[in-house]
N, C-alpha and C positions, 0 to 999 in steps of 0.2 A: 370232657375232652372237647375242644374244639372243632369248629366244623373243618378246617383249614387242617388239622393234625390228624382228623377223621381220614379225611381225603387223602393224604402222607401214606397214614396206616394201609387204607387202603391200594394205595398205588405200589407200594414197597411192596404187599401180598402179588401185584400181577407180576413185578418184575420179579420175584422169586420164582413165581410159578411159570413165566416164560423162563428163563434160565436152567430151569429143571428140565422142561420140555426140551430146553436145545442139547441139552447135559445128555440126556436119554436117547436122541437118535443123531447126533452130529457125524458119527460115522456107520449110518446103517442106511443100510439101500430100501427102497418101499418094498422088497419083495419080503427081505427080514422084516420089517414093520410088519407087513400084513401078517405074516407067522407066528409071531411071538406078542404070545395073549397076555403078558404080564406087563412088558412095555407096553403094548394098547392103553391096558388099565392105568397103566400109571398117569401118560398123558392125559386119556379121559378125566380123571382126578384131579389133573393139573387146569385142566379148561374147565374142571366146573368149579375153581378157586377163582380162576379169572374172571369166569363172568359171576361169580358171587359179590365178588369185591367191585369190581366194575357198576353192577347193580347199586350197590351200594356206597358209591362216588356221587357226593350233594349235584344236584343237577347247574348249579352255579356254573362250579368244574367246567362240568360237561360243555356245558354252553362256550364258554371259555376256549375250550379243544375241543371244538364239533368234528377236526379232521381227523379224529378219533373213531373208528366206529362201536360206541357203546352199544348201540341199539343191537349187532351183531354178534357183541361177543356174548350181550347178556342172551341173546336168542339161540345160540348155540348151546348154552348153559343149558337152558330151559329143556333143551332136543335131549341132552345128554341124562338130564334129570327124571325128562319124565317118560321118553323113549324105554321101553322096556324089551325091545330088541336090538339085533347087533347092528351096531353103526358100522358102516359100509365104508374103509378105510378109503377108498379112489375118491370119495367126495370132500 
């Protein structure tokens, strides 16, 4: 595969995985969010697709769309991965 199809692959996986995320809380109030552990996880799941993929977008890309911030979602990524307590929804 191509670096340039690479990059496709990859960008299709964020736009699916934001779409889920807006799919999951478009009509729920933060206080439902903060309640309901199964939605949590599901987003969680969905943000560490993002910045997996994201991580994994040829740095050409990147550079390309610097008003992107890769460096954030892939560090959020990282928080979600390797964080082994609960993330504090208000943040």
């Amino acid at each position: 595969m191509q670096p340039e199809d690479r990059d496709i692959a990859f960008l299709w996986d964020i736009l699916e995985a934001a779409k889920d995320i807006h799919d999951f809380v478009r009509k729920t109030t933060l206080k439902e969010f903060s309640s309901d552990k199964k939605t949590r996880y599901a987003i969680e799941r969905q943000l560490l697709v993002i910045g997996e993929a994201a991580k994994r977008v040829s740095e050409s890309y990147k550079q390309k769309h610097n008003e992107i911030p890769w460096k954030s979602m892939v560090g959020l990524r990282n928080i979600l991965a390797h964080e082994y307590g609960e993330v504090l929804v208000e943040r």
